[in-house]
MIDRENVO-521147 format. One record per residue (C-alpha): x, y, z; residue number from 0. Coordinates in steps of 0.001 Angstrom, whole numbers, padded with zeros to 6 digits. Layout:
+---------+---------+---------+-----+
|       X |       Y |       Z |  nr |
+---------+---------+---------+-----+
|       X |       Y |       Z | NUM |
...
+---------+---------+---------+-----+
***
This chain:
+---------+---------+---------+-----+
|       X |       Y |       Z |  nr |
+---------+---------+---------+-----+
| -002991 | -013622 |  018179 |   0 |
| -001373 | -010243 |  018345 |   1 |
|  000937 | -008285 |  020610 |   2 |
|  002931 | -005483 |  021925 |   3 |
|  006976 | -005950 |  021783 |   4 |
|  006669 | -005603 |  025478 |   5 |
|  003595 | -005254 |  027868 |   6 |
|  003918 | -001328 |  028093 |   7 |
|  006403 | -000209 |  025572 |   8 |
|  007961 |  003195 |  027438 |   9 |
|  007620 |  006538 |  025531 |  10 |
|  004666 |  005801 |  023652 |  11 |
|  003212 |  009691 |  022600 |  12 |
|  002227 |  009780 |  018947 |  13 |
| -000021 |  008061 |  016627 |  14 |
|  002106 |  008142 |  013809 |  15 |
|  002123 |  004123 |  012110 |  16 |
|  005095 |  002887 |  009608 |  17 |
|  002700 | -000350 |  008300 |  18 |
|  004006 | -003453 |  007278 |  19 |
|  001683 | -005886 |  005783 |  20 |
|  002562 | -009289 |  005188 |  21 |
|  001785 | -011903 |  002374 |  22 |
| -000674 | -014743 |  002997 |  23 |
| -003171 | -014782 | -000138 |  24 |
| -006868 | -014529 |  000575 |  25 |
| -005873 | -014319 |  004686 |  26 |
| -004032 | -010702 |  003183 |  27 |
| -007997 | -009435 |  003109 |  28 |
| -007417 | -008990 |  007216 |  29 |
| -005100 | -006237 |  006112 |  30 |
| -008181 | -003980 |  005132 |  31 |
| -009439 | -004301 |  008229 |  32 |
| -005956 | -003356 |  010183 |  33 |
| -006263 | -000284 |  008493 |  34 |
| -009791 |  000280 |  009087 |  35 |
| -009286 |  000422 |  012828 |  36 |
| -006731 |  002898 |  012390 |  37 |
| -007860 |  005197 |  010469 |  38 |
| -011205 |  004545 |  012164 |  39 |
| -009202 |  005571 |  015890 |  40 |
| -007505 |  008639 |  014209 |  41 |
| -003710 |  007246 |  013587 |  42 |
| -001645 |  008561 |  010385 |  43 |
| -000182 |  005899 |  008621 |  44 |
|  003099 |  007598 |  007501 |  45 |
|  004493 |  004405 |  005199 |  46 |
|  003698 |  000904 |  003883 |  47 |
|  005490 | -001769 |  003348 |  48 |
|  004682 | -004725 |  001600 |  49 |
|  004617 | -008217 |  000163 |  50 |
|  002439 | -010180 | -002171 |  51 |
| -001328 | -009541 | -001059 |  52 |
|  000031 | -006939 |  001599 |  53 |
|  001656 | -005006 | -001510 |  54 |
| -001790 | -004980 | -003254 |  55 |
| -003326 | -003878 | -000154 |  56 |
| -001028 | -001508 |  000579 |  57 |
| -000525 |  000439 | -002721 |  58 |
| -004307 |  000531 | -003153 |  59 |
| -004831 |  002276 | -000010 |  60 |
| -001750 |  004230 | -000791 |  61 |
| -003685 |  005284 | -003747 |  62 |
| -007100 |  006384 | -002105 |  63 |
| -009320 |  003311 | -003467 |  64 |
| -009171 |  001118 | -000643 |  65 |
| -013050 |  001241 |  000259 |  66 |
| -014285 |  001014 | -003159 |  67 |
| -011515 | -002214 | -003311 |  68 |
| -013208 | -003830 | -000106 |  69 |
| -016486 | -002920 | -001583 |  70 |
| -015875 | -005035 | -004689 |  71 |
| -014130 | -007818 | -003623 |  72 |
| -016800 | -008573 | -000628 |  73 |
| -019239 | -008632 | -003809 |  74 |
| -017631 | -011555 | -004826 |  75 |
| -018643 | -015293 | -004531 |  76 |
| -016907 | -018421 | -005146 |  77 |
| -017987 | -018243 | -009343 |  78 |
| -017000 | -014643 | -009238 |  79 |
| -013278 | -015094 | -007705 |  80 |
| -012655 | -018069 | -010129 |  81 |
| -013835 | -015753 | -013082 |  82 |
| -011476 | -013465 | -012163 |  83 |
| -008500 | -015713 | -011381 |  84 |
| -008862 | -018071 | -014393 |  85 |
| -006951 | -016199 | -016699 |  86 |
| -004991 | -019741 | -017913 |  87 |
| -001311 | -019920 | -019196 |  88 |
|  000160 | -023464 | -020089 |  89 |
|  003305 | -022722 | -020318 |  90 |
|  005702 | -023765 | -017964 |  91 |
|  005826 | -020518 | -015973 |  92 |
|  003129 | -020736 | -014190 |  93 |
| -000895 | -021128 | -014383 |  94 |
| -002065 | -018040 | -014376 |  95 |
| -001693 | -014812 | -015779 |  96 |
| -002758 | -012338 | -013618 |  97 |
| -004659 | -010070 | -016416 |  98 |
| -008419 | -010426 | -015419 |  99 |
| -007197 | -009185 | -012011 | 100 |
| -004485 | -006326 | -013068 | 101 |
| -007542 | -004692 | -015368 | 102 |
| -009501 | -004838 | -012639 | 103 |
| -006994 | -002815 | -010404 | 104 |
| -006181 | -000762 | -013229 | 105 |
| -009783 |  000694 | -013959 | 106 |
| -009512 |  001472 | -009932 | 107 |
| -006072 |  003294 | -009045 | 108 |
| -004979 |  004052 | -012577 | 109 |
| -001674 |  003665 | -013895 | 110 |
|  000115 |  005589 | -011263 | 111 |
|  003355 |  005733 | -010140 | 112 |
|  004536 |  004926 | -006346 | 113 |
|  006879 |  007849 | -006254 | 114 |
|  003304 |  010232 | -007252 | 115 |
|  001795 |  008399 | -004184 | 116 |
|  000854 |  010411 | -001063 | 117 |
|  002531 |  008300 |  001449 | 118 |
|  005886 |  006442 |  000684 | 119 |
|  005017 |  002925 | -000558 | 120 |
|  007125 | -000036 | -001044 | 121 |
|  006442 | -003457 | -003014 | 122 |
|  008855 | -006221 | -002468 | 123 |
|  009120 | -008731 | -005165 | 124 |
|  012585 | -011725 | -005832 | 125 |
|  014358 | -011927 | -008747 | 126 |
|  014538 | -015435 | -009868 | 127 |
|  017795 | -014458 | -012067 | 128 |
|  019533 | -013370 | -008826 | 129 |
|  017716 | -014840 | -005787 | 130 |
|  017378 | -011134 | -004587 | 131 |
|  014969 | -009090 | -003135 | 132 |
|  013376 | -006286 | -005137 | 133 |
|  011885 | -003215 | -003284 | 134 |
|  009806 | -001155 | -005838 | 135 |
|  009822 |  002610 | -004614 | 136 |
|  009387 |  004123 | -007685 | 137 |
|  007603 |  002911 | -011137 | 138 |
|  004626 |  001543 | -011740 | 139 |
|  002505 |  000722 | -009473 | 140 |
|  000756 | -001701 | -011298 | 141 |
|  003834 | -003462 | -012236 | 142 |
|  005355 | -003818 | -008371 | 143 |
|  002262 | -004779 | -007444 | 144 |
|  002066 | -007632 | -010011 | 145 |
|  005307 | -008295 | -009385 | 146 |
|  005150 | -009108 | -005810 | 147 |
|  002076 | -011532 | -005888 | 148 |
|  003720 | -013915 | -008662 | 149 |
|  003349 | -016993 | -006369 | 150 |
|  006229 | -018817 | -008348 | 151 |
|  004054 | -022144 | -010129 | 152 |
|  001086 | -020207 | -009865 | 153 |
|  001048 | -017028 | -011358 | 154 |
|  003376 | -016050 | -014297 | 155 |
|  006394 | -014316 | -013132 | 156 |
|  007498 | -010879 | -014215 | 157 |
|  009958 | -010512 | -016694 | 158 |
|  011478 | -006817 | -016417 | 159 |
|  014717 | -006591 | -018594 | 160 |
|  017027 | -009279 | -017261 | 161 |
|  015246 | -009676 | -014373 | 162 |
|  012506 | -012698 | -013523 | 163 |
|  010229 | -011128 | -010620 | 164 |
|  008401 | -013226 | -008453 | 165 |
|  006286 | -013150 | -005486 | 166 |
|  008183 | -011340 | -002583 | 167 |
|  007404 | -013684 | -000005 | 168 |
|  009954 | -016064 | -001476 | 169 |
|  012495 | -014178 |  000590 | 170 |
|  010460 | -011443 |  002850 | 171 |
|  007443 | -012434 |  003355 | 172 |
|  006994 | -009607 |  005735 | 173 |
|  009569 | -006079 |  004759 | 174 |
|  009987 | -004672 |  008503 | 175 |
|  013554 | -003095 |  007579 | 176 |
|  012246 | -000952 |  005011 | 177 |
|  009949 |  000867 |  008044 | 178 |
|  012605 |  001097 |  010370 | 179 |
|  014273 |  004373 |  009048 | 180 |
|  010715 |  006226 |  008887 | 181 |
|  009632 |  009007 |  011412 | 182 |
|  006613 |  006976 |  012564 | 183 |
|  006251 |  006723 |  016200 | 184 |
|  005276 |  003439 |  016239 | 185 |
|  006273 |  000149 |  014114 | 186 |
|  003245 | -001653 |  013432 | 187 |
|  003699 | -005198 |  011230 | 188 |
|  000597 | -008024 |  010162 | 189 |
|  001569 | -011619 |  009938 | 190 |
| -001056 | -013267 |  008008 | 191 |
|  000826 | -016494 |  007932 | 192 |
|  001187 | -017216 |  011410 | 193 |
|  001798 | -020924 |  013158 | 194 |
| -000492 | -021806 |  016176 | 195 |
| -001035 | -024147 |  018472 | 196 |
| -003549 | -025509 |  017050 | 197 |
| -005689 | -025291 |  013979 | 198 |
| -007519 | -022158 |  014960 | 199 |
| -010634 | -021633 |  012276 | 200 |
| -011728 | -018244 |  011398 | 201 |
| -015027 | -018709 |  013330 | 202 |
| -013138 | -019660 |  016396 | 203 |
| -011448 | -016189 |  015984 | 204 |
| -013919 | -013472 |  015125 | 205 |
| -016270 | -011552 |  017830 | 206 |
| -019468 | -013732 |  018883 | 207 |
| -021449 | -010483 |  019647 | 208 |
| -021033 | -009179 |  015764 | 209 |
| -023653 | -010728 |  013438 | 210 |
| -022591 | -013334 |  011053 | 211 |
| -020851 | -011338 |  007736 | 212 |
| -023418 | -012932 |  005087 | 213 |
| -026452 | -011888 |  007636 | 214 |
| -029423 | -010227 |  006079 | 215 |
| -027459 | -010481 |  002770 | 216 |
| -030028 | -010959 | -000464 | 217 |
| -029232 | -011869 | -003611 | 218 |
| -029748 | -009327 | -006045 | 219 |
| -027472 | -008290 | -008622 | 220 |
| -025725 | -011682 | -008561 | 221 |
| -025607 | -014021 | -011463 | 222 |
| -026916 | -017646 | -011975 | 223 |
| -023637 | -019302 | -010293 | 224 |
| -023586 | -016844 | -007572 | 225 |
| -027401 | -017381 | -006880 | 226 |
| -027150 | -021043 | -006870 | 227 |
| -024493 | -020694 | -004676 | 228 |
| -026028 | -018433 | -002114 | 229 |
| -029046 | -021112 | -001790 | 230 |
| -026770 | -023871 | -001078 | 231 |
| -026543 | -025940 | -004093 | 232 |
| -023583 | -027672 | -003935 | 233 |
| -022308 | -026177 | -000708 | 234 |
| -019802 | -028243 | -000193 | 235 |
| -018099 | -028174 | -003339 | 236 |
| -018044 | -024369 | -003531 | 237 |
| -016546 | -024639 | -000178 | 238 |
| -012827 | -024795 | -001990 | 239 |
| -011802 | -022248 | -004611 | 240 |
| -008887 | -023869 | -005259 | 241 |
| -010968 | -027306 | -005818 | 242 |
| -013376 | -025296 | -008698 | 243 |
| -010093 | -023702 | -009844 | 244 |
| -008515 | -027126 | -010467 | 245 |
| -011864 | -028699 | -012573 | 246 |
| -012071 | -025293 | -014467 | 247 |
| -008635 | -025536 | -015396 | 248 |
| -009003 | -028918 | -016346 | 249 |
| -011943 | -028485 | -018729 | 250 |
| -010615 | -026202 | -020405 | 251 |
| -007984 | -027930 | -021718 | 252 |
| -010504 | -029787 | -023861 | 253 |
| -013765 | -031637 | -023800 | 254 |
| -011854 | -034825 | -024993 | 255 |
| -009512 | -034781 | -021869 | 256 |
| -012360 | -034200 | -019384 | 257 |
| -014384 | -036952 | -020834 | 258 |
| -011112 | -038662 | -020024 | 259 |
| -010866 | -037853 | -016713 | 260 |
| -014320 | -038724 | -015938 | 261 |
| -014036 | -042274 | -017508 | 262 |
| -011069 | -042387 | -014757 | 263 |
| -013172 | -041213 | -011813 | 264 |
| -011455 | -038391 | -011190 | 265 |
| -008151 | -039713 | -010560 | 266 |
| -006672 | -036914 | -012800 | 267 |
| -008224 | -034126 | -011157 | 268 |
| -007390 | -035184 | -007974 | 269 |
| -003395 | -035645 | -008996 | 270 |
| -003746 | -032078 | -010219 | 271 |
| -005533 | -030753 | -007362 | 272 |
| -002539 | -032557 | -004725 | 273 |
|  000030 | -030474 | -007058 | 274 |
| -002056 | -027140 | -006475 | 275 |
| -002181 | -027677 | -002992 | 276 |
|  001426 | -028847 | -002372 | 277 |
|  002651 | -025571 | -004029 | 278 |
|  000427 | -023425 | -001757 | 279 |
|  000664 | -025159 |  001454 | 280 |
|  004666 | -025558 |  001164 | 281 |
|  004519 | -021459 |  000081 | 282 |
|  002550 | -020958 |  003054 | 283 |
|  005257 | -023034 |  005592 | 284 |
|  008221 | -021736 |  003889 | 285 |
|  006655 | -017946 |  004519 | 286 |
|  005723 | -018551 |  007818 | 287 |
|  008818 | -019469 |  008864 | 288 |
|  010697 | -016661 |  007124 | 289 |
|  008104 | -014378 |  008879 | 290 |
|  009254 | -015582 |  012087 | 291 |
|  013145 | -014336 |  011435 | 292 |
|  012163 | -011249 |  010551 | 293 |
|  010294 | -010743 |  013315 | 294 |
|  013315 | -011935 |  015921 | 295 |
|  015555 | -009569 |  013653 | 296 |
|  013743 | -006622 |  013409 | 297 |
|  011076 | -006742 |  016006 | 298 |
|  007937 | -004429 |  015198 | 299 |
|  006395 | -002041 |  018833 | 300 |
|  003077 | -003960 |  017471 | 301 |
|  002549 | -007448 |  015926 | 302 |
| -001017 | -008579 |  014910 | 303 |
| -000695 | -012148 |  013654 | 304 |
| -003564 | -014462 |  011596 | 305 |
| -003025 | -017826 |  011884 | 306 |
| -002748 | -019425 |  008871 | 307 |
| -004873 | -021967 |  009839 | 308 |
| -007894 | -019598 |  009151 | 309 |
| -008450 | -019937 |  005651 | 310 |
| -006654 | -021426 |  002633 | 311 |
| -004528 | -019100 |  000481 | 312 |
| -007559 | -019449 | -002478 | 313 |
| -010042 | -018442 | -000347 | 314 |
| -010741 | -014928 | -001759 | 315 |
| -014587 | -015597 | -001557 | 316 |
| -014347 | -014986 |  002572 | 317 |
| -013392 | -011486 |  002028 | 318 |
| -015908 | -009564 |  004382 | 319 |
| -015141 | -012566 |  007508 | 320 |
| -011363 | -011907 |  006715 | 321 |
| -011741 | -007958 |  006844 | 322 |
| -014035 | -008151 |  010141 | 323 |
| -011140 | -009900 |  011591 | 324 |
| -008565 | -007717 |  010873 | 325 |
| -010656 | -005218 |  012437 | 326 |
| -011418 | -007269 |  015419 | 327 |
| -007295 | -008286 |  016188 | 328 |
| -006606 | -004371 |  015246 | 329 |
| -009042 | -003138 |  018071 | 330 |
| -007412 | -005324 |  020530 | 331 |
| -003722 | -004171 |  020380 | 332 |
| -004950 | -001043 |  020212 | 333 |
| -006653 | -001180 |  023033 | 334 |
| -003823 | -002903 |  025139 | 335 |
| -001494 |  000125 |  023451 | 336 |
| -003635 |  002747 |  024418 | 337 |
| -003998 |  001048 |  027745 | 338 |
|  000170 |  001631 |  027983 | 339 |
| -000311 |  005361 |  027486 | 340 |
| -000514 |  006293 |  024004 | 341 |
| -002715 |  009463 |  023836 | 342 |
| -006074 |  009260 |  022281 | 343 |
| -007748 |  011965 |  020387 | 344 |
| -010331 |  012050 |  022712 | 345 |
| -007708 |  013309 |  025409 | 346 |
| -006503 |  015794 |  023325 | 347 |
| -009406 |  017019 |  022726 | 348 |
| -010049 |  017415 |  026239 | 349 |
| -006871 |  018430 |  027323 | 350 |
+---------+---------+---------+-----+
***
């Protein structure tokens, strides 16, 4: 699922990486372990683009605190992510507010700005107003960040003067043009919304000879849900973030309404959960096929791509499986690159 923009690009000599990451939601977790395998193989990632979850990736590696990021969020279980995503609106902008999550990030990377970032950064976002892009290269970081993962129906949008910012990946799903005037040697962009053939499943996809990412994992310093979880009770509900999301959102509106819905049999909940869905699965079309234009139009010297068959968009609990396979894709073009005659460090050294 990824590739070189030929089979041996010509003049390959550096190791220098302009980064685009792509948005996808929960699949945007591969992104941590793209740039694990860099760093990890001793390539300087010069500049990052990017949109939605590749934006919070990104800028939080652009800030220095991406392993204490993966750290926490392969902590999390099912209970956890929906404590931290719950953070209800009912207005008509959207369900969510983003706050639980932005205090989080905040207590991490500060409240820095992108141009006071040691490698050039940039956050795309739409205006609404304008049905524009918006490339944040300057300001908050916070703020682009929030900005560009405002999945329109889902999260609340930005408002920033006369502007409405919403997620990026309305229009550029993945920002290759803003890379191509960098020094990099190389062009490197992650698709984490790509079509396949077929419904590929994460499993099908990551390494057999790696041991399985919950392996040896205990349960200690988890909480009641978490526990519960981890010794299967009800597996197969906890299976679907979105699904919990959906009932928590529901009872919360009132103990009246969900005696309501239960009196119906659930028809309710499952009318709300089809709306949920529909707005994340036609997000997830819609950027997959803009990802393929800008591809064609701006073609990267390496594309990694993560079907987004993998995993739904809510899936944040599958963080570690998601990283690993980052990693995994990463290692292979890299290998196939190297193969073409980029120098490793291990040359140089003996050389």
């Amino acid at each position: 699922m990824n590739a070189l923009k030929s089979d041996c690009p010509r003049g390959l000599s550096g190791k220098r990486i302009a980064l685009t990451l792509g948005s996808g939601g929960a699949r945007g977790y591969a992104h941590i372990g793209v740039i694990q395998e860099l760093v990890a193989r001793g390539y300087e990632i010069t500049t990052i683009s990017g949109c939605s979850m590749g934006a919070l990736i990104g800028g939080i590696y652009a800030a220095g605190k991406l392993d204490e990021y993966r750290e926490w969020v392969e902590s999390l279980g099912s209970f956890a992510v929906l404590r931290l995503l719950l953070d209800v609106n009912f207005g008509p902008m959207g369900a969510m507010q983003g706050r639980k999550l932005m205090n989080k990030l905040e207590t991490l990377i500060g409240d820095i700005n992108i141009e006071d970032l040691p490698i050039p950064f940039t956050a795309v976002a739409t205006d609404l107003m304008r049905q524009r892009e918006v490339w944040f290269q300057k300001g908050s970081l916070l703020k682009a960040i929030r900005a560009s993962i405002a999945i329109p129906g889902v999260f609340t949008p930005v408002e920033d003067g006369p502007r409405v910012l919403v997620d990026g990946g309305l229009l550029n799903p993945l920002p290759i043009i803003s890379n191509v005037s960098s020094d990099a040697d190389l062009i490197m962009a992650v698709n984490v919304t790509a079509s396949s053939s077929s419904l590929v499943t994460l499993e099908e996809l990551l390494p057999s000879d790696e041991p399985a990412c919950n392996e040896g994992k205990d349960n200690e310093g988890k909480d009641e849900d978490e526990s519960r979880e981890a010794s299967g009770g009800d597996s197969e509900e906890l299976s679907w973030v979105g699904d919990l999301l959906t009932r928590r959102w529901l009872r919360s509106a009132g103990r009246e309404a969900n005696r309501d819905l239960e009196r119906e049999g659930g028809t309710l909940e499952s009318r709300e959960w089809g709306r949920l869905a529909m707005i994340l699965t036609s997000f997830d079309i819609t950027q997959a096929a803009l990802a393929r234009y800008r591809v064609a139009g701006c073609p990267p010297d390496i594309l990694i791509e993560v079907p987004k068959s993998v995993c739904g968009s809510f899936e944040f609990h599958r963080a570690r499986e998601l990283v690993r396979l980052g990693r995994h894709l990463t290692c292979q073009s890299l290998d196939r690159l190297e193969a073409c005659g980029v120098v490793t460090e291990q040359e140089r050294i003996r050389n």
